[in-house]
One Martini backbone bead per residue (centre of mass of N, CA, C, O) as a GRO file, in nm:
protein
   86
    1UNK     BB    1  -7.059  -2.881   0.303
    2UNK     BB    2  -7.324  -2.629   0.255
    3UNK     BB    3  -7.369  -2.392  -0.027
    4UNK     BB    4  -7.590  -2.102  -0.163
    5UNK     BB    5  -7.672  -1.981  -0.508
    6UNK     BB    6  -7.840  -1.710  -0.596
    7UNK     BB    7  -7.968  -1.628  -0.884
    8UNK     BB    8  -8.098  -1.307  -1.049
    9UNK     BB    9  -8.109  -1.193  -1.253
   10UNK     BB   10  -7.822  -1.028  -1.292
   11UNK     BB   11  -7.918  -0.873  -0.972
   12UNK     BB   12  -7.899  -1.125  -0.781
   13UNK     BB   13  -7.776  -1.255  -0.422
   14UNK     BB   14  -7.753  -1.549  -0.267
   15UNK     BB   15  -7.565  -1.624   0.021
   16UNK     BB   16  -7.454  -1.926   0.210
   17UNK     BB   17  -7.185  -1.948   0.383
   18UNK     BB   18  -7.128  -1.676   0.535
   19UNK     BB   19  -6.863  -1.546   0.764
   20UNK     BB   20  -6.734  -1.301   0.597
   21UNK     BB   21  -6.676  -0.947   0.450
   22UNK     BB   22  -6.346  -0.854   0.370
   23UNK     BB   23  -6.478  -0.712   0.111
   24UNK     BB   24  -6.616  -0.383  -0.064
   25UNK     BB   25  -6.725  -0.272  -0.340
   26UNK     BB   26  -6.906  -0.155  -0.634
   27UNK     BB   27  -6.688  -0.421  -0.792
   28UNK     BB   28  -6.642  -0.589  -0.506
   29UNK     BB   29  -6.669  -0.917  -0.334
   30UNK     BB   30  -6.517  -1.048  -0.042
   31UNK     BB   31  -6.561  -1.389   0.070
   32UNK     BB   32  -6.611  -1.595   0.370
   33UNK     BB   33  -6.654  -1.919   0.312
   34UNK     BB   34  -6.714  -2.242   0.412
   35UNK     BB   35  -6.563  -2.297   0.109
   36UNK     BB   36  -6.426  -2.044   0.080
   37UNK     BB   37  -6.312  -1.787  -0.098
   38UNK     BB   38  -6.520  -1.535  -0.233
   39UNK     BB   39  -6.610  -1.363  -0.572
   40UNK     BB   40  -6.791  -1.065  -0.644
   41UNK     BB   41  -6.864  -0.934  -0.997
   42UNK     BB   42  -6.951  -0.565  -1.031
   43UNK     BB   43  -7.171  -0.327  -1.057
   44UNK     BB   44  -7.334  -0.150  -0.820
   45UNK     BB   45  -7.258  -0.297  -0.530
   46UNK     BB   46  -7.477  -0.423  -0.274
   47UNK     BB   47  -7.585  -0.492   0.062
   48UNK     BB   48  -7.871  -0.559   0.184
   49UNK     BB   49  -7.803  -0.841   0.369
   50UNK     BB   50  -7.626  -0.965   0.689
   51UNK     BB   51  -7.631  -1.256   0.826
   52UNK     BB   52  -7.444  -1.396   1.089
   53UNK     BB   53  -7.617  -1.618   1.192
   54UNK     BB   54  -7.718  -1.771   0.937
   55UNK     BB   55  -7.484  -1.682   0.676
   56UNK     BB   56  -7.623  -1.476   0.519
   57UNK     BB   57  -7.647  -1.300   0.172
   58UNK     BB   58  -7.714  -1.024   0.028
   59UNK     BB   59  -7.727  -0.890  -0.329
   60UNK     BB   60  -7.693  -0.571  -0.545
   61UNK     BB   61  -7.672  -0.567  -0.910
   62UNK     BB   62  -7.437  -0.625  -1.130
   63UNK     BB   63  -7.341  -0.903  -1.256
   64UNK     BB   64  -7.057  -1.069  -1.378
   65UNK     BB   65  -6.918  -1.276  -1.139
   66UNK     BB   66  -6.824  -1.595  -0.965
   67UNK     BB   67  -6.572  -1.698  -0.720
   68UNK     BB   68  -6.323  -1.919  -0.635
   69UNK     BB   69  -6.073  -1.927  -0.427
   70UNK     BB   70  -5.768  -2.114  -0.483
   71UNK     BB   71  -5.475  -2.166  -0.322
   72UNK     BB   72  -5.372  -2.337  -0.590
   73UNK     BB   73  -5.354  -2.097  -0.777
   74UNK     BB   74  -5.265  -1.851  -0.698
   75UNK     BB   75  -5.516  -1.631  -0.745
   76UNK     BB   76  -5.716  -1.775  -0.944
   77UNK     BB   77  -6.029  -1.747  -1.072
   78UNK     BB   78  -6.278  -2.014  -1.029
   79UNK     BB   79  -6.574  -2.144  -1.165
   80UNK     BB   80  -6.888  -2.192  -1.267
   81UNK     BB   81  -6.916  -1.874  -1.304
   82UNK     BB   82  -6.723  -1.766  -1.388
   83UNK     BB   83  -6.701  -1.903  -1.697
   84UNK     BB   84  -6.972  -1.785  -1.797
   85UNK     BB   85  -6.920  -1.436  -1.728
   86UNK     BB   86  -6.581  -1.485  -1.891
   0.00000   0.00000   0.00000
């Protein structure tokens, strides 16, 4: 499985290998995607485009966090770009 996320100043988020939009607030996006449910956190944040065709998302907003929620921790959420950003 491979999934792109690209962050451009910390305004912009694309992401490959969405399969899914779960739920979403201006403060929270939680997405089911090709390797396990993400969630992006930050403030104003909008979907601009989600391609169910080619599972492509587009997302613009403060982005302040992306974390891989992993079932073994208990939904606690970790990931690289959430370590970075919290």
């Amino acid at each position: 499985m491979e999934q792109d996320v690209i962050l451009t100043s910390r305004e912009r988020m694309e992401i490959s290998g969405v399969e899914e939009v779960e739920r979403f607030t201006d403060g929270e996006i939680v997405l089911v995607t090709a390797l396990g449910r993400a969630v992006v956190e930050g403030s104003s944040l909008r979907i601009e485009s989600f391609s169910t065709e080619r599972g492509a998302l587009v997302l613009r907003g403060e982005i302040d966090g992306f974390s891989y929620e992993d079932p073994a921790d208990d939904g606690e959420r970790r990931g690289f770009f959430g370590r970075i950003f919290h």
